[in-house]
Structures are given as C-alpha cells and as structure tokens.
C-alpha positions as CSV (number, residue, x, y, z in Angstrom):
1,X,115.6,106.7,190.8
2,X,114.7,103.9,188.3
3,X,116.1,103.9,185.0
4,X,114.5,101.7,182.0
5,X,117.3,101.7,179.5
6,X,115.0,102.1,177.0
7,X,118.0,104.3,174.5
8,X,119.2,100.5,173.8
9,X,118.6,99.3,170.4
10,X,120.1,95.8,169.8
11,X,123.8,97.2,168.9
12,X,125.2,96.9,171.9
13,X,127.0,93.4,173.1
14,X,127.5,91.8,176.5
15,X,129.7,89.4,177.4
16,X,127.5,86.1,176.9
17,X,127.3,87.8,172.9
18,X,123.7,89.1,173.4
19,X,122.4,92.3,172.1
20,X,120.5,94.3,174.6
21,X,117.3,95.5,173.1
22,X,115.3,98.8,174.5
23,X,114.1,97.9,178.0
24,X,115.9,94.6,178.6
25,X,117.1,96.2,181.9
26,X,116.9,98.6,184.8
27,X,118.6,100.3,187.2
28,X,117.6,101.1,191.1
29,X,119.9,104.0,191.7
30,X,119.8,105.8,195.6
31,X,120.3,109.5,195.7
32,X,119.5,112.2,197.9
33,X,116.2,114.2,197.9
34,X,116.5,115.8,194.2
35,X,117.3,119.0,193.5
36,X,118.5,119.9,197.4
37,X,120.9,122.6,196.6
38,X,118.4,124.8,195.6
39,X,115.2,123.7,197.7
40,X,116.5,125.6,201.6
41,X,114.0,123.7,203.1
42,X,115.4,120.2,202.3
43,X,118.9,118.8,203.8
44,X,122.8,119.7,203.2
45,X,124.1,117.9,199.7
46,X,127.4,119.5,201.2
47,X,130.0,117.6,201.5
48,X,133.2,119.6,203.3
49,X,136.9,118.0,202.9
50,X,137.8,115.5,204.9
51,X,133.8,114.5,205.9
52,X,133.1,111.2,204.3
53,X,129.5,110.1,203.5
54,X,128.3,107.1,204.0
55,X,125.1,104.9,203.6
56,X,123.2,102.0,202.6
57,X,120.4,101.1,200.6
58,X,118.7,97.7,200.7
59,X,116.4,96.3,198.0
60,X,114.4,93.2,198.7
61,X,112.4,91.7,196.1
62,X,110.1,88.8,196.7
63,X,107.8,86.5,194.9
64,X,104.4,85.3,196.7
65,X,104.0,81.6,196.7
66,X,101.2,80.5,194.4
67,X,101.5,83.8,192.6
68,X,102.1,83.3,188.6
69,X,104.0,86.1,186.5
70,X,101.9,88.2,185.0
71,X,102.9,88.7,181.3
C-alpha cells in the first residue's frame, strides 16, 4: 500500500518547525492480500488466540551511479 499524504495542507508542524505541505511524504505500508475475508479463494486473515503472526518486509531503494534526479 503506498500512501501520498496528499490531505496535508501546510498547518500541520513537525518537530524541526516545518509545515508539511500536500505530498511532502509517503508511506510503504505491508498488508495482506486486500479484502481476504471475503475473497474464499485467497488465504486465512484469521488470527485465533494465542497464534501470534509474524513477518517481515524489506524495502531497498537504490540510486544508479551516473544517474541524475529527474525533476
């Protein structure tokens, strides 16, 4: 899931005191496959008490030598 931030307007503050305008972050957020509880056909979302789920996502970003940013 990617999400843009793009609700942000300028009145919101970090810590440095910088507003955060519409798009001046994202977020990578891991789920599982959407809307599995009602698909059969797709995996469990069921988690039973005392079953503990667990995993890991990885995100590596690179930059290729020689490459300028595009604007």
């Amino acid at each position: 899931m990617f999400y843009s931030a793009s609700f942000l307007d300028g009145t919101l503050v970090g810590p440095s005191n910088c507003s955060y305008q519409q798009r001046s972050g994202l977020a990578l957020g891991t789920q599982h496959y959407p809307y599995s509880p009602n698909q059969p056909g797709f995996p469990s979302t069921v988690l039973h008490p005392g079953e503990t789920y667990q995993k890991t996502t990885i995100f590596e970003l690179s930059v290729h030598p020689g490459e300028a940013p595009k604007p």
